[in-house]
Biopython code that builds the backbone (N, CA, C, O; Angstrom):
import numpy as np
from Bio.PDB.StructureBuilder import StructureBuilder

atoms = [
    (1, "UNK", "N", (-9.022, 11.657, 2.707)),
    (1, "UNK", "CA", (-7.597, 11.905, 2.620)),
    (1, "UNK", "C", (-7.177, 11.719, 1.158)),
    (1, "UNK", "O", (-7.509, 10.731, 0.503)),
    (2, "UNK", "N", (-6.514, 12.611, 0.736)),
    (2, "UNK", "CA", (-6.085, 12.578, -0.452)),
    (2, "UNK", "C", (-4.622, 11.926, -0.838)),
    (2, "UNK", "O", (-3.699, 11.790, -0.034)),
    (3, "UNK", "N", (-4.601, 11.644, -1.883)),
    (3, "UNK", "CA", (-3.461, 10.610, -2.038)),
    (3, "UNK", "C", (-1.912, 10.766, -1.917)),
    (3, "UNK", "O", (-1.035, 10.016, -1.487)),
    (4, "UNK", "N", (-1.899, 12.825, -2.801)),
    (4, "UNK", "CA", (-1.183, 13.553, -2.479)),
    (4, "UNK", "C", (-0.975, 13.769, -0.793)),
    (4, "UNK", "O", (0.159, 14.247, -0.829)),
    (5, "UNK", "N", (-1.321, 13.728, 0.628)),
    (5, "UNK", "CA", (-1.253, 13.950, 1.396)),
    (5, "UNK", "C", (-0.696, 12.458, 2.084)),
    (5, "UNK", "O", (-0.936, 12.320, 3.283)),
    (6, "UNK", "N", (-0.044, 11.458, 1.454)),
    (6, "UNK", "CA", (0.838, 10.104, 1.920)),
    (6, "UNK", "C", (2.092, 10.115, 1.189)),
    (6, "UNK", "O", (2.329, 10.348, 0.003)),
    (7, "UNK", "N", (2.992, 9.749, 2.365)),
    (7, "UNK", "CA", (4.201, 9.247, 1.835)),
    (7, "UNK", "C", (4.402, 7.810, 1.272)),
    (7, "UNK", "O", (4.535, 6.893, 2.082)),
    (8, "UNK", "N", (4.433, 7.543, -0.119)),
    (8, "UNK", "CA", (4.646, 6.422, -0.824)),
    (8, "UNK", "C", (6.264, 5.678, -0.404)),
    (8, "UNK", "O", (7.299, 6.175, -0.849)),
    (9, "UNK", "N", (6.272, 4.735, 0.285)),
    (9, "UNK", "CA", (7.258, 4.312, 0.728)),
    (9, "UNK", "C", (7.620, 2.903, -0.519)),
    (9, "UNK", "O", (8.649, 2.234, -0.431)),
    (10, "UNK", "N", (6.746, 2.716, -1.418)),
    (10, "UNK", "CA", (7.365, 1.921, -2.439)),
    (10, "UNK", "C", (6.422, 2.200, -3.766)),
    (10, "UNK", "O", (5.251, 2.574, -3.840)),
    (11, "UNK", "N", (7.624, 1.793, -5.027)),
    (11, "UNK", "CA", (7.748, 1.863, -5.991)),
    (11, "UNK", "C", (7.853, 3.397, -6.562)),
    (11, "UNK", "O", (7.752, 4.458, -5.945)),
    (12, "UNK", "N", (8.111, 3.127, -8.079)),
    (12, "UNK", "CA", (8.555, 4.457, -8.333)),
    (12, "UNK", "C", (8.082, 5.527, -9.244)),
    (12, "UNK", "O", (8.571, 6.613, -9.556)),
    (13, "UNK", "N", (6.782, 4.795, -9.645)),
    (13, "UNK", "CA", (5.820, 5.300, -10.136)),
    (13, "UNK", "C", (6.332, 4.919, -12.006)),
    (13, "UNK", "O", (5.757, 5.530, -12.908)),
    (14, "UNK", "N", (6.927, 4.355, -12.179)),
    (14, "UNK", "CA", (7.791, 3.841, -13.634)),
    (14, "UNK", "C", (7.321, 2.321, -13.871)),
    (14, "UNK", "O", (6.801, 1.643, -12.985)),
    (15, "UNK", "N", (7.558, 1.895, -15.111)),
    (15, "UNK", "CA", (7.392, 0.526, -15.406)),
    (15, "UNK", "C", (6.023, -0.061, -15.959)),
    (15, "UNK", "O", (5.355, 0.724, -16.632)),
    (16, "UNK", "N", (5.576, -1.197, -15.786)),
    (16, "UNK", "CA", (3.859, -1.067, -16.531)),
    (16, "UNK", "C", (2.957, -0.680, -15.714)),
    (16, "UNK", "O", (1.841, -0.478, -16.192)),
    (17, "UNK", "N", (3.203, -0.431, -14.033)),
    (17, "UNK", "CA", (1.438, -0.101, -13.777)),
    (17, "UNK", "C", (1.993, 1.149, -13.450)),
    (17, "UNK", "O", (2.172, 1.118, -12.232)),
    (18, "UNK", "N", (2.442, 2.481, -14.001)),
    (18, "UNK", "CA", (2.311, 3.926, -14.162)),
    (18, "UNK", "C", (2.466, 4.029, -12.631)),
    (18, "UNK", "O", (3.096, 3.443, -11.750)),
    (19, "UNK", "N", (1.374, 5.307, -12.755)),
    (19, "UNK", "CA", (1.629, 6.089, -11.546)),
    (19, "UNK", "C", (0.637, 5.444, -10.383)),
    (19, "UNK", "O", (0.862, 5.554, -9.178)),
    (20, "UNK", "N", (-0.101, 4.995, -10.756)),
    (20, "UNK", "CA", (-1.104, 4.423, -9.632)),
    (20, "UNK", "C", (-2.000, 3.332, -9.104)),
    (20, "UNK", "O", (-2.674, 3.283, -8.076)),
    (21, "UNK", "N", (-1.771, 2.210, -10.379)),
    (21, "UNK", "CA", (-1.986, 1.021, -9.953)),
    (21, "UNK", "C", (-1.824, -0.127, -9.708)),
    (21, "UNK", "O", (-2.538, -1.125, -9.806)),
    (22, "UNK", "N", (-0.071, 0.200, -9.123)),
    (22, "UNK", "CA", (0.821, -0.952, -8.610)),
    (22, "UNK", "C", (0.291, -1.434, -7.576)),
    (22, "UNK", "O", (-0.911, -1.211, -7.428)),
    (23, "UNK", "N", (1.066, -2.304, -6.458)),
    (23, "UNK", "CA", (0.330, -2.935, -5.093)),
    (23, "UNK", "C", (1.342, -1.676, -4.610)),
    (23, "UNK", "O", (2.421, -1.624, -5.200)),
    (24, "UNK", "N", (1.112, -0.814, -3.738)),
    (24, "UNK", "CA", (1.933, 0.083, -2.876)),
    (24, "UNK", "C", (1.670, 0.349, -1.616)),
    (24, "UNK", "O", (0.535, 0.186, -1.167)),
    (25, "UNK", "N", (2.371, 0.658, -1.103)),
    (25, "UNK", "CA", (2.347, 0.773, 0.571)),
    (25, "UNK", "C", (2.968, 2.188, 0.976)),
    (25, "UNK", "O", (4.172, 2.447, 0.983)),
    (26, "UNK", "N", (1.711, 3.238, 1.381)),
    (26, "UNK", "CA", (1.931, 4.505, 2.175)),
    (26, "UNK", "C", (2.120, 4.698, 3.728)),
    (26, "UNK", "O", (2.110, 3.744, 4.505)),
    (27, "UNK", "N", (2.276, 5.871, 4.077)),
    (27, "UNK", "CA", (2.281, 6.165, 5.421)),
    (27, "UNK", "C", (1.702, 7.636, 5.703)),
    (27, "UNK", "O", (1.951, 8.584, 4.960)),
    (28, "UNK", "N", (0.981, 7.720, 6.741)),
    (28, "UNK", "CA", (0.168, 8.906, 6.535)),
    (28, "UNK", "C", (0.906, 9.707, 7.683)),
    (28, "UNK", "O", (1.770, 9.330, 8.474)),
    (29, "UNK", "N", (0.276, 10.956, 7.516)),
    (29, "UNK", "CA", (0.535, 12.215, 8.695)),
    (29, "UNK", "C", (1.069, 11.853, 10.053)),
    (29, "UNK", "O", (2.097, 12.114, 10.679)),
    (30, "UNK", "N", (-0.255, 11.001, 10.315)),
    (30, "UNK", "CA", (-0.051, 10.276, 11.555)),
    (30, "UNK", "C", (1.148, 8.997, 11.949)),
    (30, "UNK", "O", (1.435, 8.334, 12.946)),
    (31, "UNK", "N", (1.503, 9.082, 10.890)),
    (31, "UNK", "CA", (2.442, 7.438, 11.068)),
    (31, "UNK", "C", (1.601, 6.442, 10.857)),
    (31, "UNK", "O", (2.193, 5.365, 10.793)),
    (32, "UNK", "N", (0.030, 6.343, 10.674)),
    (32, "UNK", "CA", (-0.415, 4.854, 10.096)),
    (32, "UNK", "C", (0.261, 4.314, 8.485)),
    (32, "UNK", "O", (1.007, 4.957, 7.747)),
    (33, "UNK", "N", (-0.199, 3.175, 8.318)),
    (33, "UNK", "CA", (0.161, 2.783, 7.231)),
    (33, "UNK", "C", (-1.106, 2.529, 6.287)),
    (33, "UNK", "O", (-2.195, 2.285, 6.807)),
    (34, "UNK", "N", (-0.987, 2.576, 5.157)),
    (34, "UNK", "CA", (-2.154, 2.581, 4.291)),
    (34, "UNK", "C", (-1.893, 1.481, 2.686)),
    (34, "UNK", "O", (-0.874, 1.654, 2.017)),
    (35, "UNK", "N", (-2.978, 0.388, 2.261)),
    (35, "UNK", "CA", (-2.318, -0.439, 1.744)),
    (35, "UNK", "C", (-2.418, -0.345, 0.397)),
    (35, "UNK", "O", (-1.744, 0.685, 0.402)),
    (36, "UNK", "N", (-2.624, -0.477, -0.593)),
    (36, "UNK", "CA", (-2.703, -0.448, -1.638)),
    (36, "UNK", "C", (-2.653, -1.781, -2.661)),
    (36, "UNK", "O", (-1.592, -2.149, -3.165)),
    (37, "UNK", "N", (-4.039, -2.513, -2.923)),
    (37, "UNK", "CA", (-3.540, -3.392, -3.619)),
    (37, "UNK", "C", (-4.730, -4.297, -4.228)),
    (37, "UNK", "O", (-5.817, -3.718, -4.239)),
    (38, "UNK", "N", (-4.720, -5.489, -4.688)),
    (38, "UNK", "CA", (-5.690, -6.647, -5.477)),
    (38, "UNK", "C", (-6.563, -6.670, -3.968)),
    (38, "UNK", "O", (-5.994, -6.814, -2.885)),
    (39, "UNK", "N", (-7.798, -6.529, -4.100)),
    (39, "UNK", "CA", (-9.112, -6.860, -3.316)),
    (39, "UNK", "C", (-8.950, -8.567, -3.085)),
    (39, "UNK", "O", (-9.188, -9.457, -3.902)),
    (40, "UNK", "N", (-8.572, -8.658, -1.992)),
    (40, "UNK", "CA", (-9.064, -9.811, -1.594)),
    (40, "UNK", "C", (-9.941, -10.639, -1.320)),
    (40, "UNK", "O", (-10.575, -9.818, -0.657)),
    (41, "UNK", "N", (-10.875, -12.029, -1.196)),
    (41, "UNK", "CA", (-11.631, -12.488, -0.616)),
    (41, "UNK", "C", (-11.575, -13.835, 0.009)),
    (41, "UNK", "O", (-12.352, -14.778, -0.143)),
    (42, "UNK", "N", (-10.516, -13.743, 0.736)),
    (42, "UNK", "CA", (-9.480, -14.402, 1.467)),
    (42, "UNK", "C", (-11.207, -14.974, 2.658)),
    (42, "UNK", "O", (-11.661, -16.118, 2.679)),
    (43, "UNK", "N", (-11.629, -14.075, 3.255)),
    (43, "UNK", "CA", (-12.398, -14.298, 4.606)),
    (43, "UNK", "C", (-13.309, -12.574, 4.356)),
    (43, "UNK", "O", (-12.832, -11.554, 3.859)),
    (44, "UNK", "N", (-14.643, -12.786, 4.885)),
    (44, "UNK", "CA", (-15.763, -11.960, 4.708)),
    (44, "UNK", "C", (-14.775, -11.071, 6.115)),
    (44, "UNK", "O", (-14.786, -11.611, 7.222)),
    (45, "UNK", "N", (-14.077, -9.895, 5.945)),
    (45, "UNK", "CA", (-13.998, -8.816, 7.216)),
    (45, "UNK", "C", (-14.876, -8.170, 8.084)),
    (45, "UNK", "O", (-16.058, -8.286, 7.763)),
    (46, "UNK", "N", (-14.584, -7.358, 9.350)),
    (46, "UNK", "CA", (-16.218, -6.800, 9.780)),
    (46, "UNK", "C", (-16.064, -5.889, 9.049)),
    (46, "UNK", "O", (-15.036, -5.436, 8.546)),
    (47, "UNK", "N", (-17.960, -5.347, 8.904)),
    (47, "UNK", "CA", (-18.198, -4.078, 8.569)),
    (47, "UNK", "C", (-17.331, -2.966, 8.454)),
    (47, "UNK", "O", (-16.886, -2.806, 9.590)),
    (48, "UNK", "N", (-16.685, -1.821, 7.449)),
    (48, "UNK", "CA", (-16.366, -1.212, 7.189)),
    (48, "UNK", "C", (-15.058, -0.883, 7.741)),
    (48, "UNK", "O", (-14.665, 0.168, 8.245)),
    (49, "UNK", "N", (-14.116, -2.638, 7.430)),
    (49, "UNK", "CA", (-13.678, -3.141, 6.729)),
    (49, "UNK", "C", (-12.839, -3.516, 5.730)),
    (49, "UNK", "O", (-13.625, -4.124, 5.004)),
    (50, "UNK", "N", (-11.695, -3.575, 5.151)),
    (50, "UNK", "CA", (-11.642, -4.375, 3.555)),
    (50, "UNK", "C", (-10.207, -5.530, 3.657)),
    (50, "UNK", "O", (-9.708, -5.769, 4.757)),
    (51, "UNK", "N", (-9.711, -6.111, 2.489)),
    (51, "UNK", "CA", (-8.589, -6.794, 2.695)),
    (51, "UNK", "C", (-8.018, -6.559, 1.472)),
    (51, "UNK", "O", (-8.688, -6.619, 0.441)),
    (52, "UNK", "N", (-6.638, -6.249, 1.481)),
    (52, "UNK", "CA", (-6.105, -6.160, -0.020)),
    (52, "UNK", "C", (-4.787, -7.268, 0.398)),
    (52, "UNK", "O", (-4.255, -7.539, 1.475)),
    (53, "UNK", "N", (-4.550, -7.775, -1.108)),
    (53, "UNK", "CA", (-3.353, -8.430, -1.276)),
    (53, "UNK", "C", (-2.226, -8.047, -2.298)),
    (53, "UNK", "O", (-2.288, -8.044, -3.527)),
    (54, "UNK", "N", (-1.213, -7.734, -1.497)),
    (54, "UNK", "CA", (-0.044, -7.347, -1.843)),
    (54, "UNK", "C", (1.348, -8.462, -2.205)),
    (54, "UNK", "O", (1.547, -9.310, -1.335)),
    (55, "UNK", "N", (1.872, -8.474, -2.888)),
    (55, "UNK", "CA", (3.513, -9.066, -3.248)),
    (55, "UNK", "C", (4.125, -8.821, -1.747)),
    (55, "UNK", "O", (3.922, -7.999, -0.853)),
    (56, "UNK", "N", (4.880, -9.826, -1.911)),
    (56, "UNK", "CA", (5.865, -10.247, -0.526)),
    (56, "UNK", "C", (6.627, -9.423, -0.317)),
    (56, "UNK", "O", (6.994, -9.114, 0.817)),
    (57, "UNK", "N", (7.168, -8.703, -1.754)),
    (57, "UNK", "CA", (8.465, -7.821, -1.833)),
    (57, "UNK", "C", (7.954, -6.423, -1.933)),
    (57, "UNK", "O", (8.586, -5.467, -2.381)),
    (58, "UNK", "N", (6.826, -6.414, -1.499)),
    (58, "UNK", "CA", (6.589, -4.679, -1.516)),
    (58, "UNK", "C", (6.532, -4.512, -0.027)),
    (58, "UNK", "O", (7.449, -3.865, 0.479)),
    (59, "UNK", "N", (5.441, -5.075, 0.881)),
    (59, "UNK", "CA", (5.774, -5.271, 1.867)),
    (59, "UNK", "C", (7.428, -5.046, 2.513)),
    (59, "UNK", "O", (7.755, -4.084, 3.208)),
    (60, "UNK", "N", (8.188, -5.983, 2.167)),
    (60, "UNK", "CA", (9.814, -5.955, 1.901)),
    (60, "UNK", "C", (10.201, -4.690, 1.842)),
    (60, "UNK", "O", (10.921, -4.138, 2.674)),
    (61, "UNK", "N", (9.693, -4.148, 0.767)),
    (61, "UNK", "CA", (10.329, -2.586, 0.095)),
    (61, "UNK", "C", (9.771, -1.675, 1.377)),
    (61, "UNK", "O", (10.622, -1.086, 2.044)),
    (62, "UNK", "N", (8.793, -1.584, 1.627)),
    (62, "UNK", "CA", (8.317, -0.504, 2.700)),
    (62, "UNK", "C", (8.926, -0.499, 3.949)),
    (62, "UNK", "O", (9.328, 0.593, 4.350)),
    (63, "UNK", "N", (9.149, -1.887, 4.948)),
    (63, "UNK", "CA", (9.607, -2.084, 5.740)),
    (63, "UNK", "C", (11.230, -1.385, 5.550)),
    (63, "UNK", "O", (11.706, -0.746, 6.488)),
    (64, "UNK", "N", (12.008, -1.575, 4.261)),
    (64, "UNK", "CA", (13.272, -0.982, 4.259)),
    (64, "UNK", "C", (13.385, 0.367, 4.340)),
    (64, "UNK", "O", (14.393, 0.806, 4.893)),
    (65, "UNK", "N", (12.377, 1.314, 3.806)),
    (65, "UNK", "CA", (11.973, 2.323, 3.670)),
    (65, "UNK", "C", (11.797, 3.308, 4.868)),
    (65, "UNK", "O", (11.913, 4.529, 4.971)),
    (66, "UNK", "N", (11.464, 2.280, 5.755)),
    (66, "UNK", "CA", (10.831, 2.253, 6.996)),
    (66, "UNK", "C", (11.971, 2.552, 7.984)),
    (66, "UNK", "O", (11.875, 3.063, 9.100)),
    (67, "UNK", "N", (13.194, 2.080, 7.267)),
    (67, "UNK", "CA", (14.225, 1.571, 8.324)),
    (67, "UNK", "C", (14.267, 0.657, 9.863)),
    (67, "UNK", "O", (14.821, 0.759, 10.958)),
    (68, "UNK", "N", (13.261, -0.320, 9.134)),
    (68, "UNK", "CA", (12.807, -0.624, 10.485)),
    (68, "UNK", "C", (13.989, -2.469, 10.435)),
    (68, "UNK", "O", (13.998, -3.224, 11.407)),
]
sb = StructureBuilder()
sb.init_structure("model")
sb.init_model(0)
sb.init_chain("A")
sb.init_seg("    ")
for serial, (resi, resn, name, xyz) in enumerate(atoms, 1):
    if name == "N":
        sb.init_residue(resn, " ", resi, " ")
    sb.init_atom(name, np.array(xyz, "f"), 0.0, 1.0, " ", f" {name:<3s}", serial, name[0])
structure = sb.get_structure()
């Protein structure tokens, strides 16, 4: 899936991390959500897998986005 093919529900692509390597939070075709962010190693996940860690307030931002 290409990156172009998600709706970016936060940030604005401005400021110091440009266009693509802020913590951000998408939503795909389907309505899943997709995460974007610092690799975690919080706890070993199962197989294929991963954990990213995101800011409190992006989370925040998406959910508003969300209108939820």
């Amino acid at each position: 899936m290409a990156r172009e093919e998600l709706t970016r529900l936060t940030g604005n692509g401005n400021g110091t991390c440009g266009e693509d390597d802020c913590p951000n939070v998408y939503r795909t075709a389907s309505g899943s959500i997709v995460v974007q962010g610092d690799v975690s190693d919080a706890f070993t996940p199962p197989q294929g897998e991963g954990l990213v860690e995101i800011p409190e307030n992006v989370l925040q931002e998406a959910v508003r986005a969300l209108g939820w």
